[in-house]
PDB file with SEQRES, HELIX, SHEET and CRYST1 records, atoms N, CA, C and O in Angstrom:
SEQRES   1 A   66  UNK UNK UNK UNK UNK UNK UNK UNK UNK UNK UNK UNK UNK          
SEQRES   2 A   66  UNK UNK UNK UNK UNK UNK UNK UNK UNK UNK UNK UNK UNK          
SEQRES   3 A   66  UNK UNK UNK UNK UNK UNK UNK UNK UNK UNK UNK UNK UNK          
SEQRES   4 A   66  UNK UNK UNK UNK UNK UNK UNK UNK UNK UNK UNK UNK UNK          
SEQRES   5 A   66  UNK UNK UNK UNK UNK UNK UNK UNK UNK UNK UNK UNK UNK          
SEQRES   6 A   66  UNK                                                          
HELIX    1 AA1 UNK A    7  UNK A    9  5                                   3    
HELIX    2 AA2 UNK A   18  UNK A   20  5                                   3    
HELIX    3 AA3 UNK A   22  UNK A   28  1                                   7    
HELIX    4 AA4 UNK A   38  UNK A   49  1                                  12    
HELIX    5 AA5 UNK A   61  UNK A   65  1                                   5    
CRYST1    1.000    1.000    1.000  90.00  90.00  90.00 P 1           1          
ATOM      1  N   UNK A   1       5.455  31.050   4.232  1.00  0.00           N  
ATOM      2  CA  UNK A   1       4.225  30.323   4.011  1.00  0.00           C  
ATOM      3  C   UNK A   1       4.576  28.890   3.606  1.00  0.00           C  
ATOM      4  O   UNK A   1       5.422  28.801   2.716  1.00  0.00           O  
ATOM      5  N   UNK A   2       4.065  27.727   4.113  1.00  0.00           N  
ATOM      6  CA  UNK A   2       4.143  26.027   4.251  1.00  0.00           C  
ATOM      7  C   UNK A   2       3.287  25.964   2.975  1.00  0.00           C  
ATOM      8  O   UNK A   2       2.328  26.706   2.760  1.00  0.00           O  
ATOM      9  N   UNK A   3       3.568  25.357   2.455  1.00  0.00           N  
ATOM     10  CA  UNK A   3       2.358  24.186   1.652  1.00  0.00           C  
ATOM     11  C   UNK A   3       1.787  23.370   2.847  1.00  0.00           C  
ATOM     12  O   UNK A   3       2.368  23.061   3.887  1.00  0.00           O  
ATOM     13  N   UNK A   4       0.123  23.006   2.339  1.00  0.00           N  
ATOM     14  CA  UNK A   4      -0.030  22.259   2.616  1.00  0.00           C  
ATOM     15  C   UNK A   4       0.400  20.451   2.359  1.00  0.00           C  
ATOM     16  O   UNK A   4       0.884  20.077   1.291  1.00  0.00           O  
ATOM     17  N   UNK A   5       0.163  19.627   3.355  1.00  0.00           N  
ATOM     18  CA  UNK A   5       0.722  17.682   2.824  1.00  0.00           C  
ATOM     19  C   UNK A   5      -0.728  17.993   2.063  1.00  0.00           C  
ATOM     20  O   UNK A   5      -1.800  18.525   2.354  1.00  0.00           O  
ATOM     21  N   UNK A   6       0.110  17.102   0.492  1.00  0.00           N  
ATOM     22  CA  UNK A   6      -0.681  16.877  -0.315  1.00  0.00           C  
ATOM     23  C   UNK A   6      -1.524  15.390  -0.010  1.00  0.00           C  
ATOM     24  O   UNK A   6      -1.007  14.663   0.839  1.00  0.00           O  
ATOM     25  N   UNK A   7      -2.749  14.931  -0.644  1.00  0.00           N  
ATOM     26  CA  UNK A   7      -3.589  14.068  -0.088  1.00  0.00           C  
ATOM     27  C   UNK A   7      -2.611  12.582  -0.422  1.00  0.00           C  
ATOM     28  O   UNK A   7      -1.961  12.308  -1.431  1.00  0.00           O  
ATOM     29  N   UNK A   8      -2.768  11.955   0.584  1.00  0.00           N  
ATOM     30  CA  UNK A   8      -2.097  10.211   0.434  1.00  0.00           C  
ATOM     31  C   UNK A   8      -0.264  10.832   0.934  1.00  0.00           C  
ATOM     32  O   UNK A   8       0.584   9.965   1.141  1.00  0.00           O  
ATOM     33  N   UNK A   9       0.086  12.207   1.056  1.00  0.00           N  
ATOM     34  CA  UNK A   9       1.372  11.952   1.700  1.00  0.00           C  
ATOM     35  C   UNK A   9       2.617  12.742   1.235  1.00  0.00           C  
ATOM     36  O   UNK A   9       3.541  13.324   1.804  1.00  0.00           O  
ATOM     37  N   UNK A  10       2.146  12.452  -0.382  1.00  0.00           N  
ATOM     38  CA  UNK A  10       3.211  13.130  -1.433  1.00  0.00           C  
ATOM     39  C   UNK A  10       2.319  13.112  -2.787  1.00  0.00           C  
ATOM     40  O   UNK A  10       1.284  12.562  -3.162  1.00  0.00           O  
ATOM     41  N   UNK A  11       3.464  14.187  -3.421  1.00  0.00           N  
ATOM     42  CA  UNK A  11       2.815  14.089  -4.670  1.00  0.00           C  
ATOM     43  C   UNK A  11       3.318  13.343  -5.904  1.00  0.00           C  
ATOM     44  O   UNK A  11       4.530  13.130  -5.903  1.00  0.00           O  
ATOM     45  N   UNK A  12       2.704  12.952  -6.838  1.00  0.00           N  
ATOM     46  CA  UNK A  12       3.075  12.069  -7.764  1.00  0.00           C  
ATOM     47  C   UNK A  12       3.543  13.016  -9.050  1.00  0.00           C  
ATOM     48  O   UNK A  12       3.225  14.128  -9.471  1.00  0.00           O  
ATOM     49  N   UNK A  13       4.390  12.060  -9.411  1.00  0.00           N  
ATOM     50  CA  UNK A  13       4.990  13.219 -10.993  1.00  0.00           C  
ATOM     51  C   UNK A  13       5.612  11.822 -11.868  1.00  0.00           C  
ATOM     52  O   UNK A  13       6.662  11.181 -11.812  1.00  0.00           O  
ATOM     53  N   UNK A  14       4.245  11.736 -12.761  1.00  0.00           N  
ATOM     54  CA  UNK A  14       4.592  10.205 -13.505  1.00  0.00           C  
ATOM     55  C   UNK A  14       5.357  11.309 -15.383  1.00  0.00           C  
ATOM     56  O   UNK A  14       4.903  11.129 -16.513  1.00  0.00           O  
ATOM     57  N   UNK A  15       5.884  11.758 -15.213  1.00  0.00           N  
ATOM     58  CA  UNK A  15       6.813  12.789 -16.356  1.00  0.00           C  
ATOM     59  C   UNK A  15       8.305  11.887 -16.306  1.00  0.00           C  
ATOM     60  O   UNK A  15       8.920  11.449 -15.334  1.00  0.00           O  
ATOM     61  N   UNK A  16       8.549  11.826 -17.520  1.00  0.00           N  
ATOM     62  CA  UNK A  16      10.022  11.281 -17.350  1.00  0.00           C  
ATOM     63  C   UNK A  16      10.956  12.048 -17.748  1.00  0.00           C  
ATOM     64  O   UNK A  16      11.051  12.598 -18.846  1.00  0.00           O  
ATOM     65  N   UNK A  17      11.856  12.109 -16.617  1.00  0.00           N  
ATOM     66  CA  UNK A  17      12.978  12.688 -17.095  1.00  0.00           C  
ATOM     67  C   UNK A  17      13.866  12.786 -18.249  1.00  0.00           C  
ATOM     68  O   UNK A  17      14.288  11.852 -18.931  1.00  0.00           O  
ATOM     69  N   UNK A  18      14.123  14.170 -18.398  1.00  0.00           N  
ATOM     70  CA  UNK A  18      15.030  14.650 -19.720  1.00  0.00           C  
ATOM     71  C   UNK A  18      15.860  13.740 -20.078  1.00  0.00           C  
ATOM     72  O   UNK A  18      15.902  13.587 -21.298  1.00  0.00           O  
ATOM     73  N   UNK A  19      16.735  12.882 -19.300  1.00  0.00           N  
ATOM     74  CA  UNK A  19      17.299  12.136 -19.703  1.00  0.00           C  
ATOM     75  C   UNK A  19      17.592  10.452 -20.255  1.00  0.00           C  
ATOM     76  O   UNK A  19      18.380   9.660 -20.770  1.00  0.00           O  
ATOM     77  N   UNK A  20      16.022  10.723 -19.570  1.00  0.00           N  
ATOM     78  CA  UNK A  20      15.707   9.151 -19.863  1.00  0.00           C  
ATOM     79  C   UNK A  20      14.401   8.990 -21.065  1.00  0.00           C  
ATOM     80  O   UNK A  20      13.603   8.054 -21.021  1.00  0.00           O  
ATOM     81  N   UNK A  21      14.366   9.931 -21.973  1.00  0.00           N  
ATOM     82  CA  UNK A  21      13.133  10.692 -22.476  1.00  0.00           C  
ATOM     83  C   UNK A  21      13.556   9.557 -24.017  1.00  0.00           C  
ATOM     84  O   UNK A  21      12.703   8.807 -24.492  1.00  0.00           O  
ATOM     85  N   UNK A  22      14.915   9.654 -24.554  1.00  0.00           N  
ATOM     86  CA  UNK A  22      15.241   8.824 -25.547  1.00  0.00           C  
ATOM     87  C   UNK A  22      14.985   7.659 -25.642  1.00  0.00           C  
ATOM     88  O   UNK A  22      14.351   7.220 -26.601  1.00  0.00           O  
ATOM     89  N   UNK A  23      15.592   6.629 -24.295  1.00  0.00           N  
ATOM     90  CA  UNK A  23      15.306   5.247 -24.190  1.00  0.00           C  
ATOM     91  C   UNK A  23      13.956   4.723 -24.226  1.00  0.00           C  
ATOM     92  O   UNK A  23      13.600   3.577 -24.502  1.00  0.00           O  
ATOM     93  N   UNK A  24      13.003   6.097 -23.787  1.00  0.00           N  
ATOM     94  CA  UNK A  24      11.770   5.489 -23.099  1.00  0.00           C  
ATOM     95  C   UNK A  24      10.980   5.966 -24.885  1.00  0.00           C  
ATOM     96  O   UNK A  24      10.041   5.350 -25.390  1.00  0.00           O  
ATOM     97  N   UNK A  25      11.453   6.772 -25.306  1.00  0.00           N  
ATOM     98  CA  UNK A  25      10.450   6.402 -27.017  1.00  0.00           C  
ATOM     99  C   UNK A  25      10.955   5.526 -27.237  1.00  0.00           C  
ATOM    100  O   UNK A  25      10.172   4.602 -27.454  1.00  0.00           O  
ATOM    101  N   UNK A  26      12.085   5.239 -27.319  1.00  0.00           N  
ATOM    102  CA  UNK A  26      12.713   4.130 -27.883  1.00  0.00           C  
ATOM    103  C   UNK A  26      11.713   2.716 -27.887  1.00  0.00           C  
ATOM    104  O   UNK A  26      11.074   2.183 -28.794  1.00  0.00           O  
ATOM    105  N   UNK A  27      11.923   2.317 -26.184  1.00  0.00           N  
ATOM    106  CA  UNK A  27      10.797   1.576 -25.812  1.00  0.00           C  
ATOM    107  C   UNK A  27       9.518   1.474 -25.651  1.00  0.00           C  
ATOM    108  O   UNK A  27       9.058   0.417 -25.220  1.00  0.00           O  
ATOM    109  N   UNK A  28       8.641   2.614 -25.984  1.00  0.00           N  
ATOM    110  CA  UNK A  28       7.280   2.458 -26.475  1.00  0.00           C  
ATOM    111  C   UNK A  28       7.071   2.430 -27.947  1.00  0.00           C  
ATOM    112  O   UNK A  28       6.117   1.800 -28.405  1.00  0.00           O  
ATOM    113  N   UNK A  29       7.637   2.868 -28.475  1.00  0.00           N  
ATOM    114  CA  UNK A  29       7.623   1.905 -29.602  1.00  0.00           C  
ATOM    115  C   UNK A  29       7.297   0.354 -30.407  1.00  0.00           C  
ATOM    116  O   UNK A  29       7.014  -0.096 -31.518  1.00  0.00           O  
ATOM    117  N   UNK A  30       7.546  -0.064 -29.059  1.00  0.00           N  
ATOM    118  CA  UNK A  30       7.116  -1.620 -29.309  1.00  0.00           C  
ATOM    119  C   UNK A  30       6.153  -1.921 -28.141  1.00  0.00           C  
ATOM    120  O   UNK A  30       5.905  -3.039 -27.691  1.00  0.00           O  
ATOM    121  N   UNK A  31       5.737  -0.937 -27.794  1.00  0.00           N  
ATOM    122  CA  UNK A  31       4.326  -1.348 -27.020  1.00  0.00           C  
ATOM    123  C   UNK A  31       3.517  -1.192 -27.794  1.00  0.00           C  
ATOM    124  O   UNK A  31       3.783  -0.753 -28.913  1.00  0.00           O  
ATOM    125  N   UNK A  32       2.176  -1.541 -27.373  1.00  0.00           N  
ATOM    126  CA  UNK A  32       0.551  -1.897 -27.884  1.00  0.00           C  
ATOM    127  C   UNK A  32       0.335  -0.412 -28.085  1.00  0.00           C  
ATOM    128  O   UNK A  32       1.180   0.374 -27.658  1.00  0.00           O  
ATOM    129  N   UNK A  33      -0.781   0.029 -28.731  1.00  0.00           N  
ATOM    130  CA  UNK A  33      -1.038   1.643 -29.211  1.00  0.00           C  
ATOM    131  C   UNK A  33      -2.791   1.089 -28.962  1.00  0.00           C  
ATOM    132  O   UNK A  33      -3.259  -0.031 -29.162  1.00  0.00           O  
ATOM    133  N   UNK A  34      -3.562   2.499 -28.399  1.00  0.00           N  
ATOM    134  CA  UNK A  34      -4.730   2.322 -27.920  1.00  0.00           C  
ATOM    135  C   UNK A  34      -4.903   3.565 -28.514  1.00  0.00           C  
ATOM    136  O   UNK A  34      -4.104   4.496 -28.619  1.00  0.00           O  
ATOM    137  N   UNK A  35      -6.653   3.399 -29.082  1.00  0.00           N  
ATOM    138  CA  UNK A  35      -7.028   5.188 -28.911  1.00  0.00           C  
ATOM    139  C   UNK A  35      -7.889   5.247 -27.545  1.00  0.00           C  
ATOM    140  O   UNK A  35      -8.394   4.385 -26.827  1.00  0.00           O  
ATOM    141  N   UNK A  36      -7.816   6.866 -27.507  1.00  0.00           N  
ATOM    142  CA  UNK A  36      -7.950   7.357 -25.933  1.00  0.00           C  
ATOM    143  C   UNK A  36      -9.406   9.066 -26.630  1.00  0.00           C  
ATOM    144  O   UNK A  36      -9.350   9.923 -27.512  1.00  0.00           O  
ATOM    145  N   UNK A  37     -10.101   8.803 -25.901  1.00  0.00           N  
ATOM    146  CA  UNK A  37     -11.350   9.448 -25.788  1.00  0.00           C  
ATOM    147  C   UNK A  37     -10.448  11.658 -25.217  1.00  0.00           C  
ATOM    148  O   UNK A  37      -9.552  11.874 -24.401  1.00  0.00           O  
ATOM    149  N   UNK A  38     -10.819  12.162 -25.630  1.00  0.00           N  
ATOM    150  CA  UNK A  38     -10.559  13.218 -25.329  1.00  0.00           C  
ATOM    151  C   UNK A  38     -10.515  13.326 -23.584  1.00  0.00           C  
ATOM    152  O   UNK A  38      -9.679  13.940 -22.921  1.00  0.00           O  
ATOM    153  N   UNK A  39     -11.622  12.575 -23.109  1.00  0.00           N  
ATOM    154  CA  UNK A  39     -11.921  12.689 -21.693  1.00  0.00           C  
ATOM    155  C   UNK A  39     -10.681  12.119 -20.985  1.00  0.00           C  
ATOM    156  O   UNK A  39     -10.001  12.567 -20.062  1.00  0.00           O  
ATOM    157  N   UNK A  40     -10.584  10.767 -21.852  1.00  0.00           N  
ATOM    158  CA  UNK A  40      -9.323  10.023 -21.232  1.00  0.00           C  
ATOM    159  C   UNK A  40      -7.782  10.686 -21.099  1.00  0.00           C  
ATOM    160  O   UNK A  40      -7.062  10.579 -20.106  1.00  0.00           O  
ATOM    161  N   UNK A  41      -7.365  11.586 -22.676  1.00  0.00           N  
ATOM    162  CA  UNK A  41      -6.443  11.938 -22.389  1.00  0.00           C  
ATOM    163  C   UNK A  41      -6.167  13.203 -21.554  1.00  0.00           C  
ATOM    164  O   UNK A  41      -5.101  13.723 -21.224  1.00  0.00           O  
ATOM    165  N   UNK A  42      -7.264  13.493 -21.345  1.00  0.00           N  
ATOM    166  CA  UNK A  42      -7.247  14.592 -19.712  1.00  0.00           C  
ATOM    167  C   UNK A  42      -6.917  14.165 -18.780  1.00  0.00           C  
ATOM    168  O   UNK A  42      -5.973  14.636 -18.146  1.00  0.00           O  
ATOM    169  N   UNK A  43      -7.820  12.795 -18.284  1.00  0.00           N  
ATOM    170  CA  UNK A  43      -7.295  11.989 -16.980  1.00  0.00           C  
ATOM    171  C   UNK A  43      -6.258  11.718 -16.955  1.00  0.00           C  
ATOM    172  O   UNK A  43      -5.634  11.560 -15.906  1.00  0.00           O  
ATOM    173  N   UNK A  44      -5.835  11.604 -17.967  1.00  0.00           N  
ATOM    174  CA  UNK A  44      -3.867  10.880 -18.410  1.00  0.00           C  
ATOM    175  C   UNK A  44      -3.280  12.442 -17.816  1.00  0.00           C  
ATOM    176  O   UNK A  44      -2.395  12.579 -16.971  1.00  0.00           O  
ATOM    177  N   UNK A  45      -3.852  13.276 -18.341  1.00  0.00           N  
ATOM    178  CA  UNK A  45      -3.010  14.163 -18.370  1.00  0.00           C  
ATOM    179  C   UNK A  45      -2.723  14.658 -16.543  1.00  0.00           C  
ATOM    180  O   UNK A  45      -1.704  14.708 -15.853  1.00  0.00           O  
ATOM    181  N   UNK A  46      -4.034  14.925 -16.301  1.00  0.00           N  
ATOM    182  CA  UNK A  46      -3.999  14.851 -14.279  1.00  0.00           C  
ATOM    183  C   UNK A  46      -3.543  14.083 -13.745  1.00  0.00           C  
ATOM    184  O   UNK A  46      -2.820  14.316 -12.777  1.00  0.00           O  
ATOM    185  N   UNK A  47      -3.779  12.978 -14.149  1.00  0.00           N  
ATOM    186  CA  UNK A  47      -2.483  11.890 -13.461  1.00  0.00           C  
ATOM    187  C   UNK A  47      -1.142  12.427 -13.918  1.00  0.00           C  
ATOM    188  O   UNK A  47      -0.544  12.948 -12.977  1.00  0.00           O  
ATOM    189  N   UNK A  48      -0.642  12.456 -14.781  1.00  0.00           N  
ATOM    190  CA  UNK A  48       0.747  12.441 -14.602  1.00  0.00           C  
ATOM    191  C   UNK A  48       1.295  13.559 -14.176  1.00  0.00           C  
ATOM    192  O   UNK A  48       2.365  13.339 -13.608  1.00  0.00           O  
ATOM    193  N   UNK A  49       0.954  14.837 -14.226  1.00  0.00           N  
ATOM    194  CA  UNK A  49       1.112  16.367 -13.653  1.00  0.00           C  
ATOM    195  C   UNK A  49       0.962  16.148 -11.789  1.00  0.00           C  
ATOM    196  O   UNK A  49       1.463  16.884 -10.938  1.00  0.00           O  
ATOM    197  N   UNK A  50       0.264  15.121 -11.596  1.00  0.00           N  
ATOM    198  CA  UNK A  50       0.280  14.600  -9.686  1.00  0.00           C  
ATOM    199  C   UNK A  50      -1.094  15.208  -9.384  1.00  0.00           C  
ATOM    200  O   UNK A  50      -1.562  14.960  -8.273  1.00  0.00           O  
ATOM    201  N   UNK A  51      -1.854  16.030 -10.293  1.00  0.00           N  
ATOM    202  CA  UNK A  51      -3.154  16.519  -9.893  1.00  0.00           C  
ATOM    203  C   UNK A  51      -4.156  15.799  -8.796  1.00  0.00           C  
ATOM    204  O   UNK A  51      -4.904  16.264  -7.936  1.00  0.00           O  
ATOM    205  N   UNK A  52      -3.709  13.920  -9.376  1.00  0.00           N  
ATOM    206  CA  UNK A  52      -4.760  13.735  -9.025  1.00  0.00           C  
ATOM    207  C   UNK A  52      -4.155  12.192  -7.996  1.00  0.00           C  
ATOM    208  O   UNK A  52      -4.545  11.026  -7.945  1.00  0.00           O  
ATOM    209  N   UNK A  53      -2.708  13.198  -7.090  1.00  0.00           N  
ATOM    210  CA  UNK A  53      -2.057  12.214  -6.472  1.00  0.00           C  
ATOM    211  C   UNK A  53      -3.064  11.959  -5.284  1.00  0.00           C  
ATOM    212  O   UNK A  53      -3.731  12.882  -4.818  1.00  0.00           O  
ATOM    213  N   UNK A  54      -3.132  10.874  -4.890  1.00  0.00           N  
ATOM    214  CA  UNK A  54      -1.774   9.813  -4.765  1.00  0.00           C  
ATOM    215  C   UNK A  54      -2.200   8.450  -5.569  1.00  0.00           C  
ATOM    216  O   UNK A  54      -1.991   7.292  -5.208  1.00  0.00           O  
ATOM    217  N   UNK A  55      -2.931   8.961  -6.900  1.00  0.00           N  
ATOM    218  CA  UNK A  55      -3.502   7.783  -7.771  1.00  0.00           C  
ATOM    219  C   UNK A  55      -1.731   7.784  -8.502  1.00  0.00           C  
ATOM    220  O   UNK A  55      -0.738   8.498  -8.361  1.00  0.00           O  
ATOM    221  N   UNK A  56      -2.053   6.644  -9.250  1.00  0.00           N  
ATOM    222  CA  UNK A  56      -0.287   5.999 -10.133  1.00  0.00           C  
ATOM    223  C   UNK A  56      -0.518   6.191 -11.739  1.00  0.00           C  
ATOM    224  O   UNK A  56       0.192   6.628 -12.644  1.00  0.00           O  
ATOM    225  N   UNK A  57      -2.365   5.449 -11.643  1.00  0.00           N  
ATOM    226  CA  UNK A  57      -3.027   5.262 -12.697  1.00  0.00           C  
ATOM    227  C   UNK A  57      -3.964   5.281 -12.982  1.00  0.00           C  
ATOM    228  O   UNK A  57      -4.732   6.067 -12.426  1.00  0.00           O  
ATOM    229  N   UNK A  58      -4.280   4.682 -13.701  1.00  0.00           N  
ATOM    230  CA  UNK A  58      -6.379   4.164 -14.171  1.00  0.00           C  
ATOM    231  C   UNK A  58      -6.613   2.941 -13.305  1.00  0.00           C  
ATOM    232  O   UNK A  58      -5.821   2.026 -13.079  1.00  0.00           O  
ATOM    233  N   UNK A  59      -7.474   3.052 -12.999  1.00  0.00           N  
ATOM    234  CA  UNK A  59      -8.049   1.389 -12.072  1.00  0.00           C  
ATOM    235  C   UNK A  59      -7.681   0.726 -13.297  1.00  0.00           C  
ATOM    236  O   UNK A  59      -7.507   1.186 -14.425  1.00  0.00           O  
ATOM    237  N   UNK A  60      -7.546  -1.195 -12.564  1.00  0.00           N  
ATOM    238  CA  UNK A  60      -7.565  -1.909 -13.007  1.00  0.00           C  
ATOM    239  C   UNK A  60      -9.180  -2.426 -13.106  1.00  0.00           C  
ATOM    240  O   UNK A  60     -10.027  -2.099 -12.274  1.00  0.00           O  
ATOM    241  N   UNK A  61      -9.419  -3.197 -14.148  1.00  0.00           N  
ATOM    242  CA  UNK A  61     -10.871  -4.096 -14.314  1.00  0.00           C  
ATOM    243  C   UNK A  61     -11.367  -4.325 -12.786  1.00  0.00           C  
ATOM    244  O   UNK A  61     -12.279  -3.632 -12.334  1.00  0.00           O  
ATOM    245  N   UNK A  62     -10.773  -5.258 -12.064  1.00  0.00           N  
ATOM    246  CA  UNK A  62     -11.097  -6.070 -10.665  1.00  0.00           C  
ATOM    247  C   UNK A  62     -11.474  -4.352  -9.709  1.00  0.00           C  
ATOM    248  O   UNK A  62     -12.478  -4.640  -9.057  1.00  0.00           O  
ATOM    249  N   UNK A  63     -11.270  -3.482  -9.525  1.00  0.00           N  
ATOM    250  CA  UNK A  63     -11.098  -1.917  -8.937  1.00  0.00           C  
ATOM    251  C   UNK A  63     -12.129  -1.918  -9.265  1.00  0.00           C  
ATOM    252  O   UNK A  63     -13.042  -1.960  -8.440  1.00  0.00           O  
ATOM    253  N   UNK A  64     -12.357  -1.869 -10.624  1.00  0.00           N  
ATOM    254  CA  UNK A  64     -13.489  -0.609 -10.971  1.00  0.00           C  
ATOM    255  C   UNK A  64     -14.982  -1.814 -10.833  1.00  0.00           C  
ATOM    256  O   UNK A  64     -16.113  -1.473 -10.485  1.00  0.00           O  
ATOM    257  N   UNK A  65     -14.729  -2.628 -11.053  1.00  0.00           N  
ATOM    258  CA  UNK A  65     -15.573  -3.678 -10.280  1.00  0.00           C  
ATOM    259  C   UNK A  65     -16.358  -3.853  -8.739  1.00  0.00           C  
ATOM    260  O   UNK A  65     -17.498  -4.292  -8.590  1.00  0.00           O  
ATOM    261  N   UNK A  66     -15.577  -3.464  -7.816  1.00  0.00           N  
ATOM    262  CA  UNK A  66     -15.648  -3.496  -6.769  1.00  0.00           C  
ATOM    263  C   UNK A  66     -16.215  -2.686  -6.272  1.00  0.00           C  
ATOM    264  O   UNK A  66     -16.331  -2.675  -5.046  1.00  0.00           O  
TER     265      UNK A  66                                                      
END                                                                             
């Protein structure tokens, strides 16, 4: 039994690897900190699992505009 092609081609998997898991707290750390709506951290969460490939992210302002 095939899988079906997932929509846009492939699927997305925004998860970082085990090994790069240190550097990358490391470096958010000194990023900006936002709070996020329960709703939001669902969408976060489908995005990065590829649920909701072949999105990357959240629209930008000018996107959700349009």
């Amino acid at each position: 039994m095939s899988l079906s092609t997932p929509h846009g081609g492939k699927l997305i998997n925004r998860f970082v690897d085990l090994p790069e898991t240190a550097s990358e707290i490391k470096r958010a750390k000194d990023l900006a900190t936002l709070s996020l709506s329960p709703r939001e951290i669902s969408d976060l969460d489908l995005i990065a699992e590829g649920v909701l490939s072949p999105l990357l992210g959240f629209m930008g302002w000018a996107d959700y505009q349009s």
